[in-house]
N, C-alpha and C positions, 0 to 999 in steps of 0.2 A: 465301698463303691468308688471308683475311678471319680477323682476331684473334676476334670473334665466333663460333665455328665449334666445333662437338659434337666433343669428346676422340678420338671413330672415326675421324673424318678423319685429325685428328692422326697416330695409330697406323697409320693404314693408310701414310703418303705415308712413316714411319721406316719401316715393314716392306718398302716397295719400293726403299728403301736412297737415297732422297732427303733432301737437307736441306732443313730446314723454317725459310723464313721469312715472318713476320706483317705483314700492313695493316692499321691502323688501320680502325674500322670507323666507320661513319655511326648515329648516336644514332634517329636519324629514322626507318630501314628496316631497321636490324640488320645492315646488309651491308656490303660492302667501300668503303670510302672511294675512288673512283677516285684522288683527289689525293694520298691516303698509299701509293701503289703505289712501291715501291723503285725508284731512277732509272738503277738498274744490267741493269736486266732486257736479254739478251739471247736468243739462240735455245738455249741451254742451260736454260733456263728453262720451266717450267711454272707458268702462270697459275691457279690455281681461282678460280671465278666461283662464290659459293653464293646460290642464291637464300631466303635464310631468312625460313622462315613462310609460305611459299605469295610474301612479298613480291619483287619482281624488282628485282635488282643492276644497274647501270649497265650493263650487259652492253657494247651497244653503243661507249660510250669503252672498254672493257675490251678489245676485240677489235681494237679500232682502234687502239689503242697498242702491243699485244701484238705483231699483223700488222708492225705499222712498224720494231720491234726481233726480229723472229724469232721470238718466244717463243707457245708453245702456250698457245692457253686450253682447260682443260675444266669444264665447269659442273657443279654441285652441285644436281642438278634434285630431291633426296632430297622438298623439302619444296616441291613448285612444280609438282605434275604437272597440266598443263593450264592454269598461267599462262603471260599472252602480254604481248609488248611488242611494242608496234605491228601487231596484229593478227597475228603470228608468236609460232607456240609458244615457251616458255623450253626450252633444252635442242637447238636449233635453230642456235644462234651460233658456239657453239666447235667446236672440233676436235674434242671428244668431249665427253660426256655421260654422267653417269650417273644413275639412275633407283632408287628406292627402297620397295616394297610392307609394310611390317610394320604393328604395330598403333599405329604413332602417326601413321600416313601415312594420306592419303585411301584409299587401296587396301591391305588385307590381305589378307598371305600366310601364314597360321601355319608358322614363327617370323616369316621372313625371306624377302624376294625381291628382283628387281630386275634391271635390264636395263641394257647399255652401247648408245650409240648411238655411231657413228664417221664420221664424212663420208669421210675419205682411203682408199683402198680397200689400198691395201701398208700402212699404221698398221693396219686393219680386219684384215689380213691376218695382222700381229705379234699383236694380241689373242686372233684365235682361237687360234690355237698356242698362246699363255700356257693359254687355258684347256680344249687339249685335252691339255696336258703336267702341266698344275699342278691341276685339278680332277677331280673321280670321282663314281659317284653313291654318293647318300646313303644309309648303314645303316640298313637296313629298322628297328634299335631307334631310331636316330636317328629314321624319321618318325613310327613312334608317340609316341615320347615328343611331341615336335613338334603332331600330331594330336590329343592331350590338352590341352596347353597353350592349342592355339586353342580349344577347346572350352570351356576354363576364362575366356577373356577372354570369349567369345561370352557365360558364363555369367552371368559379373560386368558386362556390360553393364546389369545390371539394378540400377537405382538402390537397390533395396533388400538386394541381395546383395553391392554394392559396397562399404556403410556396414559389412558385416560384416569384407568379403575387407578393408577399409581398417583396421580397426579391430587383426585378429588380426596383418595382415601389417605393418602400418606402426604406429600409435598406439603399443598394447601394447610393440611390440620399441622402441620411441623412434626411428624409424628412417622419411626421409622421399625415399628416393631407393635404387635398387639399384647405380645405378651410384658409382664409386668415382674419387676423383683422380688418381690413379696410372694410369700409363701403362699399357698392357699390350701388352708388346712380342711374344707370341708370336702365332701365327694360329690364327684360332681353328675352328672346324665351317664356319663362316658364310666363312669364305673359300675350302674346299677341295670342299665337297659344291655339287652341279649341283641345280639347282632341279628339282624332278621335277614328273611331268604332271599329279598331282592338287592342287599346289600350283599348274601354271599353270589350269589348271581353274577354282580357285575367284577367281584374278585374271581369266580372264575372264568367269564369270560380274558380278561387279560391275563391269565394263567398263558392260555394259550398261545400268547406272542412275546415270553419272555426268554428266548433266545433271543429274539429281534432286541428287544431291548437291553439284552445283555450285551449281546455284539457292538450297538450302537454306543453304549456308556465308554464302551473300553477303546474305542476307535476315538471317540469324542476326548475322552479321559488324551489316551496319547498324543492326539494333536496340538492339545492342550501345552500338553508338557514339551512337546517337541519345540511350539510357537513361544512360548516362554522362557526358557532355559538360558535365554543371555539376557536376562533382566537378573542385575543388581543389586538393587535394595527389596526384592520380595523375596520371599523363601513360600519352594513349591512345595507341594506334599509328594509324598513319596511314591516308587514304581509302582506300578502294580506286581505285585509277586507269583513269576510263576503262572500269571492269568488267572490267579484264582480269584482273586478280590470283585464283586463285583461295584464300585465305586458309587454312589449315589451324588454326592458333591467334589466338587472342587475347591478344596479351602486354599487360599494364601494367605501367609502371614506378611500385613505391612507393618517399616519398622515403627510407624510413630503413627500420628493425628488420622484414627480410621475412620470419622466420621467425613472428613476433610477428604480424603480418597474417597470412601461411598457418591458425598454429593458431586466430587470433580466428575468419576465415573458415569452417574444419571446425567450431568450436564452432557456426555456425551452419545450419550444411546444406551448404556452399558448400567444394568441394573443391578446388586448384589443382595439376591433376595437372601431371606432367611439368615444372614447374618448376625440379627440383633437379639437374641434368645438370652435366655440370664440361664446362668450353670450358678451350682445349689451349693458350692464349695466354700469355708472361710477366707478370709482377704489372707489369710496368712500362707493357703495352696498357694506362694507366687508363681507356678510353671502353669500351672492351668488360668491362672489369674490372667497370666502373661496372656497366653492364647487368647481367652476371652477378649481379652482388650484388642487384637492386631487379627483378629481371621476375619477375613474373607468372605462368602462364596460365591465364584463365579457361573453367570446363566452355567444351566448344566440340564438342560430338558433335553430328552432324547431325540424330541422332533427339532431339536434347532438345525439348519441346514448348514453344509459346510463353508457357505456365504457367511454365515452369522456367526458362526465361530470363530472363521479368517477376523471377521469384524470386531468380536470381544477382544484376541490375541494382540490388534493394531494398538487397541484403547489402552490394554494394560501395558503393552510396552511404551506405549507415550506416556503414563503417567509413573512407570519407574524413570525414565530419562529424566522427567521435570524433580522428580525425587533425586534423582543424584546430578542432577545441576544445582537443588538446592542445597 
């Protein structure tokens, strides 16, 4: 699996009693370095392909090398739903697929959702059985609680309720991330409980307006880029290719003290949610180490207005100016 890659993965491929080994990732798209792929790979082997940040992984050499020595690939479609390479969806390549709805994905499920895709029809065959042996539906306190919680994001969508919900829950406690370093080897609700109907309900309701949202990312994405481009000391992520990509974040990499940019940032309006996640890689990955250390992500919600945008573009070029006067 790409050394780049969210601590969950991690957790999850030890909970299915796999050994877990790292590729080297690409500086440029956040993804797996096809050339740092282990040269040992055979048909005991499972491939992850993540496509991270909406951005699309070599897939194609990926498959192609996988195929030649035996080994499965399955993609990591969490953050890519609706990006294509070569006019072909992502999540389309591998042997399997998996698919991800919560609140930092383009589609929310309150808490949690998400879907496998399988080409092989006896592998399709072994998955349902995992999940009609190993899953059950969900405790009725379980959806309420669940049903509040989304209620609560829905609530804090509001730029002015956010600076509050940011201030009691994070500022105040010193505290800039929920999640934690450390592994977590048991399974948790999110593995064992069946996505129930009023949860599939609300994913398809916004089925239906992800053109809107697709359009909006990539106008948003390019302003982005456009209002940036003579700052300095950040490094921007890359074009979008082609318009296939559908972008979920905007990562920069700062060169030095990111905690130091995050709080200059909040002092000024300008918030960098989802930043602070731990990646499941040795200290020794240092390109993915690196990234971890120095990304970013800038606001990137669909409904931010082109006011609020002009307004993040202003902050972060005042704060590469003050970075390269210093």
């Amino acid at each position: 699996m790409p050394a780049y890659t969210c601590k969950a993965v991690v957790e999850s491929a030890i909970l299915a009693g796999k050994t877990v080994h790292f590729a080297e990732c690409s500086a440029d798209t956040f993804n797996i370095d096809y050339e740092q792929l282990p040269k040992n790979l055979d048909p005991d082997w499972i491939v992850l392909a993540t496509h991270q940040y909406g951005f699309c992984s070599d897939i194609l050499k990926l498959v192609e090398y996988s195929k030649r020595v035996g080994a499965l690939v399955i993609e990591d479609v969490a953050a890519a739903f609706g990006s294509k390479i070569d006019q072909k969806l992502a999540g389309t390549f591998g042997d399997a697929s998996f698919f991800s709805f919560d609140s930092t994905k383009l589609i929310n499920a309150p808490l949690k959702a998400g879907f496998l895709l399988v080409k092989d029809p006896d592998l399709f065959k072994r998955c349902s059985e995992v999940y009609q042996n190993e899953t059950s539906e969900m405790p009725l306190a379980r959806q309420c609680k669940y049903l509040v919680f989304g209620c609560i994001l829905n609530f804090i969508s509001n730029k002015y309720f956010y600076r509050i919900f940011h201030y009691f829950h994070f500022s105040r406690r010193q505290k800039f991330t929920e999640d934690r370093p450390e592994l977590n080897r048991n399974k948790t609700p999110f593995y064992s409980d069946r996505v129930t109907n009023w949860q599939a309900w609300i994913v398809l309701k916004q089925l239906g307006g992800l053109d809107l949202i697709y359009s909006k990312r990539r106008l948003m994405y390019q302003d982005l880029l456009a209002g940036l481009s003579e700052c300095r000391n950040i490094k921007l992520p890359p074009q979008i290719r082609d318009h296939d990509w559908i972008p979920i974040r905007f990562p920069i990499l700062v060169p030095k003290d990111k905690l130091s940019f995050y709080e200059k940032g909040c002092e000024k309006g300008v918030d960098f949610a989802f930043s602070f996640s731990f990646i499941g890689s040795p200290k020794s990955f240092t390109e993915s180490q690196l990234i971890a250390d120095r990304v970013l992500n800038l606001p990137f919600y669909f409904k931010l207005s082109p006011r609020e945008v002009l307004r993040v573009v202003e902050v972060i070029k005042k704060l590469d100016e003050e970075l390269y006067a210093s």
